[in-house]
N, C-alpha and C positions, 0 to 999 in steps of 0.2 A: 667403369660403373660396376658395385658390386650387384653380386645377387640380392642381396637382403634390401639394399636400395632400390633396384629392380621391383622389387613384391612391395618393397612399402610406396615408392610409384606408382603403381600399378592398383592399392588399394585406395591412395590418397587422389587417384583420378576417377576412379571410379564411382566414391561416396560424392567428389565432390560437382562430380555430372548428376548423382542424385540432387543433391541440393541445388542445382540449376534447374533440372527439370520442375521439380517443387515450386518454382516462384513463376515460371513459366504455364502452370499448369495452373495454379489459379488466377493468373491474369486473364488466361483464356474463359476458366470459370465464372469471375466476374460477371462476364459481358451477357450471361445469360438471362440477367434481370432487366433488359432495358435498353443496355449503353450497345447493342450492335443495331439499333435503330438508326436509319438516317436523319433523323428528327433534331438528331445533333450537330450543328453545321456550323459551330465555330470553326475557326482555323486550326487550335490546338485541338478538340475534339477528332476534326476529321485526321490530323496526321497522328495521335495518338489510335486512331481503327487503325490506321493505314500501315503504321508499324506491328499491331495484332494480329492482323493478317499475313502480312506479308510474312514477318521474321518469328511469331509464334505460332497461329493456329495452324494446327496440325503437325506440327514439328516438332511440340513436347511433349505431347503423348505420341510422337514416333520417336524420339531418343528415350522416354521413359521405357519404350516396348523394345527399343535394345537394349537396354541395359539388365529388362529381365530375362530376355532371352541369354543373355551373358549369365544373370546370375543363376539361371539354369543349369547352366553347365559347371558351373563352378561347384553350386550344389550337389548334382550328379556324380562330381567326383573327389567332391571330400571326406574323410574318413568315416563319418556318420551317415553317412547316405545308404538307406536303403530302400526298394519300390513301397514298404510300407510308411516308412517315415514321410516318401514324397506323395503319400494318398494323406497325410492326416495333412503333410503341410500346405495340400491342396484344399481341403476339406475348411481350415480354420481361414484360409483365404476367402474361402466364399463367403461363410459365415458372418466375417466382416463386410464383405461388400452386402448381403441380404438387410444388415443392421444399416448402410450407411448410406444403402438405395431407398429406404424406406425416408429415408430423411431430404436425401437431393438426385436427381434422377441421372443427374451425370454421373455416376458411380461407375470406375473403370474398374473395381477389384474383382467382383465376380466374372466379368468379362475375362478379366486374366487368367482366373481359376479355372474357368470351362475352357480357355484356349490354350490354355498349359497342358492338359488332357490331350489335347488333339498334335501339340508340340513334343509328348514323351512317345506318343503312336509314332510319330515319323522320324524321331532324332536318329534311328540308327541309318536312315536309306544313305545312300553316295554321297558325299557332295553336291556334284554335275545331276543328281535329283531332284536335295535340292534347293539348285539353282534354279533350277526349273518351274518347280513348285515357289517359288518365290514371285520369280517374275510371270507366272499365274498369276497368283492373288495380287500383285501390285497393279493386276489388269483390268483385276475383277468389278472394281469401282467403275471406271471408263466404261468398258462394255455393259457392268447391269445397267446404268443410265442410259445407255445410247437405246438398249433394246427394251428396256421398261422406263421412260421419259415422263411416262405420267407414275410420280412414287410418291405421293399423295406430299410433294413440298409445303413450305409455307408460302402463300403467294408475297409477291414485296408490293410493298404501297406502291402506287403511282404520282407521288408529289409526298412533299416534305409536310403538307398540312395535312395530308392520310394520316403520315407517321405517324406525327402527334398526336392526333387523334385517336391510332391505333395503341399509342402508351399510354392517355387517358381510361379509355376502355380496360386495359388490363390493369391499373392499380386499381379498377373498380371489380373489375369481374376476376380476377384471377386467385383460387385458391390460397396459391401460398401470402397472398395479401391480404384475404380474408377468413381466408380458414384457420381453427385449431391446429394443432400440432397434429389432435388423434384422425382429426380430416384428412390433412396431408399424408399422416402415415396410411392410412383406408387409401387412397388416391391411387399411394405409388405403391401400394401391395398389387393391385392390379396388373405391374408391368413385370413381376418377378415369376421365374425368376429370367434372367438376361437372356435373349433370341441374339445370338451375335451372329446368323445367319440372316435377321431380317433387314437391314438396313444394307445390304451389300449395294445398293445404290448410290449410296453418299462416299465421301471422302475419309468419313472414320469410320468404316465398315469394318467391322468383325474380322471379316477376311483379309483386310491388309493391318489389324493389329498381326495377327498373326504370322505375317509376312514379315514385319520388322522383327519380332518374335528368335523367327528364324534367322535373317540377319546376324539378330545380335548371337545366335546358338551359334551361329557356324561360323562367326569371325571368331568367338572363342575357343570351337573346340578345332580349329586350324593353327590354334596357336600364337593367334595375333595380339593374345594379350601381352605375351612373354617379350615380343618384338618390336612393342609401335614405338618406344620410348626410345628414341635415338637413331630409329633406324630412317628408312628412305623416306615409307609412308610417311613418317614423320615430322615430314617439312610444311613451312608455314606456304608454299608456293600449293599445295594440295588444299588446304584450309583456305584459301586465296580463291583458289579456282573457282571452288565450291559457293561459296559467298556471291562471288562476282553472278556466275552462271545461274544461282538458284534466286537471286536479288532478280535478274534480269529477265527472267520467267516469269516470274510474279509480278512483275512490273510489265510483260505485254498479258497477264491474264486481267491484269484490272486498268488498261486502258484500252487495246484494239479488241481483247474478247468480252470484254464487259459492255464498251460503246454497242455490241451486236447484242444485246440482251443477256450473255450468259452467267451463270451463277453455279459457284460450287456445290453449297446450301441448301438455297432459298428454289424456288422455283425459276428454270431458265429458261427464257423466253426467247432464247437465241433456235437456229435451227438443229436437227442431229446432228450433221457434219461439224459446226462449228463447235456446240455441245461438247460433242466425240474430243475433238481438239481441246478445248477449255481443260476436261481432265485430265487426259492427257500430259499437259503443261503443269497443271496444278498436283499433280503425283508425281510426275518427276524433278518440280523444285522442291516438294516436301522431302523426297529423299536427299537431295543434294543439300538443302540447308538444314536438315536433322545429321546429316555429315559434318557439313561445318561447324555445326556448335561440337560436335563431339570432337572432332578433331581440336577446334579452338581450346577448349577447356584440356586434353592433353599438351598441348604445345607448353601452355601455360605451368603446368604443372611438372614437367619435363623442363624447362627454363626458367624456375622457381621463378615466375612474374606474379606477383601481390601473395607472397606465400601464406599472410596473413589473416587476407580473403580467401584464398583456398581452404586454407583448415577452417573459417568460420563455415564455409559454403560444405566442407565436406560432412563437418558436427551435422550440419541439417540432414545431409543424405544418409548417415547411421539410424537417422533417427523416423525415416520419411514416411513411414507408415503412420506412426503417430501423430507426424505433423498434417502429413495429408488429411488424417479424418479429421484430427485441429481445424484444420481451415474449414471444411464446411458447418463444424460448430459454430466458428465465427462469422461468417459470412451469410449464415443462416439465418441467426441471431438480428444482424445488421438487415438483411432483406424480407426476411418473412413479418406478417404480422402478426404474431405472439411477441415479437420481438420489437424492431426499431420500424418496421413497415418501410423501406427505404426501396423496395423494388419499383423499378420502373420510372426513377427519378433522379439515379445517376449516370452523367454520360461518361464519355470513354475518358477524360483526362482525370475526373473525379474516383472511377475504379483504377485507374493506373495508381493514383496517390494510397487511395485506399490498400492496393495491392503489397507497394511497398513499405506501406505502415503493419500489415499485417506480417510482412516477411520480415520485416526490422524485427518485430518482437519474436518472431519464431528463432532468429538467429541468433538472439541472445535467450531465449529460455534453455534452445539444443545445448550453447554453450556450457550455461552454469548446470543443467540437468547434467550431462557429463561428467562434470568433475565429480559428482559423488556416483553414479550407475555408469557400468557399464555399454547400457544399451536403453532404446527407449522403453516406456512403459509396454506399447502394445507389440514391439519386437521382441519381448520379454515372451509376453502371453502366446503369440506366435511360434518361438523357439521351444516353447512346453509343449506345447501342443505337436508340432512336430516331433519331438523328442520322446514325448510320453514319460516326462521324468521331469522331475522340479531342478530348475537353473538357477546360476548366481544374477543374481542384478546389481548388489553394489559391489564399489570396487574393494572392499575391506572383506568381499568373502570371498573364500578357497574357491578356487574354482573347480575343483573335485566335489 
């Protein structure tokens, strides 16, 4: 294998782990209108949650937080890298996420931007640091729950005709169902800008973005980009493991710790010990199957399997900033009511279809946007703004 095969390996895995995470990350998105209700109790409903849980939430915004932990470094040591360039390219990070939190409140961007900060403070300590500091924060969820148990959750219905009830109620009462856009925006002004310090009780705490963060920094600047593709790591028996072990996790968190009350989320009604346990379980399958998918999508791409789908799925990760605020355009659009009002009325098989209908079209816009630009619209405006200097966007200009 040569070098230059090597880097284009190595890029062509990379984007197209972007563009997994992307369809991964608004399936989980979806479910915040309605469909993680129990209220839903077909058969395809409930194994469509059961697959969201189990094989997405929390897994792709932990493979999206290595991957920028990676391109962290990568940034850090290419020829244009300087500590000013990574303040502006921090700064226009946030910016977006301030525009795109005002819109939907699950906005990961300014989280990034403010954890990126605290990720260039510690990039240079040891490794055996930290390692250290890693397996901290991936602890820190577990123990803030165990020792602050009351973290003001959502309580869960107690019967299936709560449920319902409880999603009557909110297409009645719920802002984004009823309000203007300029309500909405007034609403979620309120929550800016991002506390990635407050939530350290939950499973997507602040604190363990961060963690994967570093992860993804320190598998790249060990060099493990240069070497997964062929090497030992490499094998499908690792991706196996992973799969099996972190399937298998999640599979006693939602039947022996869930029968005892517990809940990742929502409010758990189980005791501390078991609690304690629940997390536990549910942090350490998130790492191992935010593993497996990364590892899966290199094996794939290293054994040219669907090369076709690779480069469609990788166009999408070139372009991922764009398509991410994309989706909550449309999905906005679809649930809010300035728009289609559809919040709190679709279950989980109807956002899975939804989902894939939305990622169909974004994989063929990334496509043909491509052949004429180089890069997406708002990775354009992002790359200016880092740079402090006007860039090419299409492919018919000089790149000087």
């Amino acid at each position: 294998m040569t070098v230059g095969n090597t880097q284009s390996q190595r890029l062509l895995s990379l984007d197209a782990l972007r563009g997994v995470a992307l369809f991964g990350i608004l399936f989980v998105n979806l479910f915040s209108f309605g469909a993680d209700s129990i209220a839903w109790t077909t058969s395809a409903d409930r194994s469509v949650w059961l697959i969201k849980h189990i094989l997405f939430e929390s897994k792709f915004w932990g493979l999206y937080s290595v991957l920028f932990g990676i391109s962290f470094h990568l940034f850090m040591q290419s020829s244009r890298f300087s500590y000013f360039a990574l303040g502006r390219r921090l700064a226009v990070l946030f910016l977006f996420g301030v525009v795109h939190a005002l819109i939907f409140e699950g906005d990961i961007l300014m989280l990034y931007a403010e954890l990126a900060v605290l990720l260039w403070l510690v990039h240079r300590l040891p490794s055996g640091v930290l390692l250290a500091l890693i397996a901290g924060l991936c602890v820190s969820f577990p123990l803030g729950h165990y020792f602050h148990s009351d973290r003001d959750a959502d309580p869960q219905p107690e019967s299936i005709i709560e449920a319902k009830h409880w999603l009557t109620e909110d297409q009645a009462d719920d802002i984004h169902v009823n309000g203007t856009l300029g309500e909405i925006i007034q609403s979620h002004a309120s929550y800016l800008p991002e506390r990635f310090w407050a939530d350290y009780q939950y499973p997507d705490s602040g604190f363990l973005v961060l963690g994967f963060f570093l992860i993804g920094y320190l598998f790249a600047r060990r060099g493990a980009l240069r070497q997964i593709h062929g090497s030992f790591v490499h094998q499908p028996g690792y991706a196996a493991g992973c799969w099996l072990l972190g399937v298998a996790l999640m599979a006693i968190e939602q039947t022996a710790l869930h029968a005892s009350g517990y809940s990742a989320f929502s409010e758990s009604l189980a005791g501390p010990a078991v609690t304690l346990l629940g997390d536990v379980v549910y942090v350490t399958a998130t790492l191992l199957l935010t593993a497996a998918w990364f590892l899966t999508v290199q094996i794939c791409v290293d054994r040219q399997v669907f090369p076709g789908g690779l480069e469609l799925l990788a166009r999408a990760g070139r372009m991922s900033l764009t398509l991410y605020l994309m989706q909550t355009l449309i999905f906005t659009t679809i649930f809010y009511g300035y728009g289609l009002g559809k919040a709190y009325q679709l279950g989980p098989l109807q956002v899975l279809l939804l989902a894939i209908g939305i990622y169909a079209a974004q994989l063929i816009f990334a496509s043909l946007w491509l052949r004429w630009f180089r890069i997406g619209p708002l990775e354009w405006i992002w790359r200016m703004g880092t740079h402090a200097r006007p860039e090419p966007i299409r492919r018919d200009e000089d790149k000087g």
